[in-house]
C-alpha positions in Angstrom: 0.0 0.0 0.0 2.8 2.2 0.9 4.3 2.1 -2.6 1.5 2.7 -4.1 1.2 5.9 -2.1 4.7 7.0 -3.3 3.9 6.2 -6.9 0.7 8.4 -7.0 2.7 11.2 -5.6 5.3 11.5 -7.7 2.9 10.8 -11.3 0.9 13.6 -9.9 4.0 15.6 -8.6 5.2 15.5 -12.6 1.7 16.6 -13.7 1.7 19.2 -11.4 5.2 20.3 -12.8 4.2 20.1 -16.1 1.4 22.1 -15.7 2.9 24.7 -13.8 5.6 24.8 -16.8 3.0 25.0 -19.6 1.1 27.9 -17.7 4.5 30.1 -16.9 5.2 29.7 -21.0 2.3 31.2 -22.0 2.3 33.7 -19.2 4.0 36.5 -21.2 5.9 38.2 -17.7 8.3 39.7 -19.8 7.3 41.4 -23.3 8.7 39.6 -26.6 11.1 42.4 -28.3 10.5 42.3 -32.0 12.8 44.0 -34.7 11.7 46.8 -36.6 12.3 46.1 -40.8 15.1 47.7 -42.2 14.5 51.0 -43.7 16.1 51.7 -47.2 17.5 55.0 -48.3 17.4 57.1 -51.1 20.2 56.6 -53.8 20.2 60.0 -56.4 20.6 59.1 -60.4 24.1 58.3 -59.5 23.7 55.7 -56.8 25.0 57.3 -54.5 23.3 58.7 -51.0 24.6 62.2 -50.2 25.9 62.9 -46.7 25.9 66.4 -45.5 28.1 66.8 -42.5 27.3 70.2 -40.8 30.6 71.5 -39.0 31.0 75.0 -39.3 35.1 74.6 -38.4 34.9 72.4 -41.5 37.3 70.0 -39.5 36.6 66.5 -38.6 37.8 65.8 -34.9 37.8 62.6 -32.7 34.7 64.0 -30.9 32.1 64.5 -34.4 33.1 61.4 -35.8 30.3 59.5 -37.3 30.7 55.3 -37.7 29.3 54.0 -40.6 29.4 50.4 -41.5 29.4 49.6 -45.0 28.7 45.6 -45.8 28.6 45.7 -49.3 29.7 48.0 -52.1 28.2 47.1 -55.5 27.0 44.1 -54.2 30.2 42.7 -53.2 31.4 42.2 -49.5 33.8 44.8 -48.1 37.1 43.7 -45.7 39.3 46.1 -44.1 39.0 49.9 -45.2 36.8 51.6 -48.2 38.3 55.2 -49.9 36.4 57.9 -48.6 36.0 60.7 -51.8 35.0 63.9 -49.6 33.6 66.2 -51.9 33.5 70.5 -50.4 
């Protein structure tokens, strides 16, 4: 009789955890984070996007740096460094 008694407590104990784990997935406590789609810009007749820079010293420093990431230039992938034309 006694094992019996242990055997019906732990089946139910593993229900009981099984539920419990089913109800905390669909319990949403913290939001899902979802991405935004990318947003395309522009190109002008040359395919090119123009950048104005707006720096009255006309001098780039270390502090009005702006990163840009490139991963592709005429559909090819880019490694290392890309030349920069700046145009006044």
């Amino acid at each position: 009789m006694k094992k019996t008694l242990i055997y019906t407590n732990a089946v139910l104990t593993i229900i009981a955890a099984a539920l419990t784990i089913i109800v905390l997935q669909n319990l949403e406590i913290i939001p899902k984070a979802h991405a935004a789609s990318p947003t395309l810009l522009p190109l002008n007749e040359k395919g090119e996007l123009p950048v104005r820079v707006v720096n009255p010293s006309n001098e780039v420093t270390v502090t009005n740096m702006v990163k840009v990431n490139i991963e592709e230039v005429d559909g090819s992938s880019v490694w290392g460094k890309v030349p920069v034309v700046i145009k006044p």
